[in-house]
C-alpha positions in Angstrom: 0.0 0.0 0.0 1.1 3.8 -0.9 2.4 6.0 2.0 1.8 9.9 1.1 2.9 12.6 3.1 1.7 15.9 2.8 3.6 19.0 2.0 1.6 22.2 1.7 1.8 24.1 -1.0 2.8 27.3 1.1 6.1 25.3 1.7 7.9 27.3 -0.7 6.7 30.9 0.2 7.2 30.0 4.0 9.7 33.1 4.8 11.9 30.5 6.9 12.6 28.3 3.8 12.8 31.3 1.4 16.2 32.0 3.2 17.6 28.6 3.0 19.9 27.7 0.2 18.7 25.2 -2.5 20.8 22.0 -0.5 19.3 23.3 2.6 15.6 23.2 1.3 16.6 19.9 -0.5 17.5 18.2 2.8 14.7 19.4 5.1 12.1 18.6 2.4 13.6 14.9 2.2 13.6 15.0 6.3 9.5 15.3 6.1 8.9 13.2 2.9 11.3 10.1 3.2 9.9 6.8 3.8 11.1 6.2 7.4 8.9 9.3 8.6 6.1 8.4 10.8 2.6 10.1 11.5 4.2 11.3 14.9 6.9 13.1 13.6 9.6 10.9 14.9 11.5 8.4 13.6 14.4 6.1 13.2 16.8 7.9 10.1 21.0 7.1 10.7 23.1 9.6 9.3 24.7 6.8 6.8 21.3 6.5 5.4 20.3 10.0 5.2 23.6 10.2 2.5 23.0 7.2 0.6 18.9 8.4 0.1 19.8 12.1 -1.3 23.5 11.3 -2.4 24.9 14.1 -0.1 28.2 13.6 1.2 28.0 12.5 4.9 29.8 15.4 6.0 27.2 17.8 4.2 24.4 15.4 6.2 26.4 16.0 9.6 26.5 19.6 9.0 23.5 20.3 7.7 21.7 18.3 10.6 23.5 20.5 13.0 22.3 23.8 11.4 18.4 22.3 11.6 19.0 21.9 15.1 20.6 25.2 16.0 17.2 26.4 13.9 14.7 24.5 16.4 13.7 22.5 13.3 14.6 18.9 14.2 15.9 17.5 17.3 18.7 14.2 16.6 20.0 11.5 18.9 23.3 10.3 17.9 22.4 7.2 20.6 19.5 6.3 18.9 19.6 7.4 15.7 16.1 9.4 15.9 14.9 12.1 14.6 12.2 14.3 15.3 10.7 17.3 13.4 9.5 19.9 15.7 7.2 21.4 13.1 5.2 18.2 12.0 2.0 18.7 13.8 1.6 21.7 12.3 0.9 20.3 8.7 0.2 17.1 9.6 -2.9 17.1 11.8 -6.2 15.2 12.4 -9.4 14.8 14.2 -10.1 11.6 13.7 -9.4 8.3 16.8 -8.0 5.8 14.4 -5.7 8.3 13.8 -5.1 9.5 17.3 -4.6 5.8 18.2 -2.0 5.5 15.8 0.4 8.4 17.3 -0.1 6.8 20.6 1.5 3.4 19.2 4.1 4.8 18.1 4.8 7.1 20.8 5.8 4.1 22.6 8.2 2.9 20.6 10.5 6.1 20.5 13.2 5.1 22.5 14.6 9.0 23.3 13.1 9.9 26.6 12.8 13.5 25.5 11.7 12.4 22.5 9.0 10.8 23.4 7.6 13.2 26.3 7.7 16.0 23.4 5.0 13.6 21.3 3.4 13.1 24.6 2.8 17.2 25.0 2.2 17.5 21.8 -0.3 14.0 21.6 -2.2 15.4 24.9 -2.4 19.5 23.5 -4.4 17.4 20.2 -6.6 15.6 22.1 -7.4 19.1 24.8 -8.3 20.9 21.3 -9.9 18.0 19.5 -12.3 17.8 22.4 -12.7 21.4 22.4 -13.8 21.8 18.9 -15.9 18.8 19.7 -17.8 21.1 22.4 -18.2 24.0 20.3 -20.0 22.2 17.4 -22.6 21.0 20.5 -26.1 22.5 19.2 -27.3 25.5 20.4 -30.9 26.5 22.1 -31.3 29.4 19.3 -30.1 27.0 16.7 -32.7 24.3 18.2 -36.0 26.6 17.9 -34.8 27.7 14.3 -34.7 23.5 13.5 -37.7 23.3 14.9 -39.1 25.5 13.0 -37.9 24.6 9.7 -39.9 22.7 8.4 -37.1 20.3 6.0 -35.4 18.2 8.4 -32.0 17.0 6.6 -28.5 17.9 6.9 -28.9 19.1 10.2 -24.8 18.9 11.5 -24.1 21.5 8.2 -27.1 23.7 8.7 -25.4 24.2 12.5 -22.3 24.9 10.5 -24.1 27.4 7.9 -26.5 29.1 11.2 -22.7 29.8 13.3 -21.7 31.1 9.5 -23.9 34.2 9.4 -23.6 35.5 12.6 -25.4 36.2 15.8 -26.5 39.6 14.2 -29.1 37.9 11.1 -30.5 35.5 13.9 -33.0 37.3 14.7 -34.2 38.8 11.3 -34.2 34.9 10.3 -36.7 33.7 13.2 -38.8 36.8 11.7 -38.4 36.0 8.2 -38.7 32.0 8.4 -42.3 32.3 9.5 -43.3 34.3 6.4 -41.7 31.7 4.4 -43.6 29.1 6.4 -46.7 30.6 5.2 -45.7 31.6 1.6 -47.2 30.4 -1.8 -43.8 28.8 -2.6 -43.5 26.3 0.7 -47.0 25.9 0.4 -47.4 23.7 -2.9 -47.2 20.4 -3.3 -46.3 19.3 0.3 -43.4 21.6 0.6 -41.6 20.1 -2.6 -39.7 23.4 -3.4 -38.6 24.0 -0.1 -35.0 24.1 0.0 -32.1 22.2 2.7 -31.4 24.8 5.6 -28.1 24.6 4.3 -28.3 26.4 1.2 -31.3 28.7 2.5 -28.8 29.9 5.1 -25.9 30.1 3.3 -27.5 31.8 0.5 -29.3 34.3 2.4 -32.3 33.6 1.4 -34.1 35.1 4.1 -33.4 38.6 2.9 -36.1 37.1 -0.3 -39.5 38.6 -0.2 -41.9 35.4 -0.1 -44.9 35.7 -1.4 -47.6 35.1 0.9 -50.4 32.1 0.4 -52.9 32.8 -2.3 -56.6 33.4 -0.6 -59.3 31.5 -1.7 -62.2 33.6 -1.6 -65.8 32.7 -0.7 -68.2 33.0 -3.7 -72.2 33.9 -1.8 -74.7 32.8 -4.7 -78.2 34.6 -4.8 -81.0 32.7 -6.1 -84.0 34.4 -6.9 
C-alpha cells in the first residue's frame, strides 16, 4: 500500500525556507517526505542513510543536521539514531481516533526519553483541542428553535455549521423571516416540494427574499332568486 505525506503548497513561500539555500531546502524537504517518517513526527533515520537516500556527502548530512538543530527545526539523537521534526503537527494534523490511536502506538516505541515526552505534549495538546472543537459544534438553544421551526429536516450537522456562519447579528431577522416563508405560496405547494435544505437557505441568504404570501381563496355567496 502507498504512504503519502503531505507537503503544503505554502512550503515554498514560507519566509523561513525562502532564506535557505537550495541543499538546505533539498534536505529538510527529504527529512519530512522520506519513507522512514512516521505520522508522529519521529523516527528512526542514521546519518549513513540519510547520505546514501539524497546522495549528499556525509559530512554535508552531519553539517546540515547540526544547522536544523541550532534552527529549532529537528531535534537528533546520535544514541538512537532518531529524529524528530518539531514542526510536524503543524501540517500534519487530524481529528479523527483511528488516527489519534495510531500516534499513541508509536509514541511508545520512540526510544529518546525526551523524544517521546515532546509527542506526549504534543499528543495530549491534540486531544485538549480535538475535544474542544468537539464542544463547540454541540447545538445551540437558538439553533434548536430555528430547526424546529424549519420545516425540512435533513443535513442538520451542516445547517449548525451554515446558522454559526452568518452570525449572531441575522439571527434574529431569520426567526422573523422563516415564519413568512412558512406561510408563503412557494412552501405551500405540493407538500413543501420546493422547499430548500437549511443549508443552502442559510448560506445563500435567502431570508433577505421577499416570499410571497399564500394565495386566498375567496368565498363566492350565490343569490337565487
Amino acid at each position: 500500500m502507498a504512504i503519502y505525506r503531505r507537503v503544503h503548497v505554502s512550503f515554498w513561500q514560507d519566509p523561513f525556507i525562502l532564506n535557505l539555500t537550495s541543499e538546505e531546502k533539498y534536505f529538510y524537504l527529504y527529512l519530512m517526505t522520506n519513507s522512514k517518517t512516521a505520522l508522529c513526527g519521529c523516527y528512526e533515520l542514521p546519518k549513513i542513510i540519510m547520505a546514501m537516500e539524497t546522495g549528499l556527502d556525509p559530512k554535508d548530512i552531519e553539517s546540515l543536521t547540526q544547522k536544523f538543530i541550532k534552527l529549532t527545526r529537528i531535534w537528533y539523537s546520535d544514541l538512537t539514531q532518531e529524529i524528530l521534526l518539531l514542526n510536524w503537527h503543524k501540517y500534519n494534523d487530524s481529528e479523527s481516533d483511528k488516527y489519534l490511536k495510531c500516534l499513541e502506538k508509536e509514541i511508545e516505541e520512540i526510544k529518546d526519553d525526551k523524544f517521546s515526552q515532546y509527542c506526549i505534549d504534543t499528543l495530549s495538546l491534540r486531544k485538549t483541542k480535538t475535544k474542544t472543537k468537539r464542544k463547540s459544534k454541540e447545538y445551540t438553544k437558538e439553533f434548536l428553535s430555528f430547526w424546529d421551526l424549519y420545516p425540512r429536516k435533513e443535513k442538520k450537522n451542516k445547517a449548525f455549521e451554515s446558522w454559526d456562519k452568518v452570525g449572531e447579528e441575522n439571527h434574529k431577522t431569520i426567526f422573523k423571516k422563516l415564519e413568512k416563508f412558512i406561510n408563503s405560496d412557494q412552501w405551500s405547494i405540493e407538500n413543501g416540494k420546493y422547499i430548500p435544505h437549511a443549508v443552502s437557505w442559510l448560506n445563500q441568504r435567502r431570508w433577505e427574499d421577499d416570499p410571497k404570501p399564500k394565495k386566498q381563496i375567496k368565498d363566492h355567496t350565490f343569490l337565487t332568486a
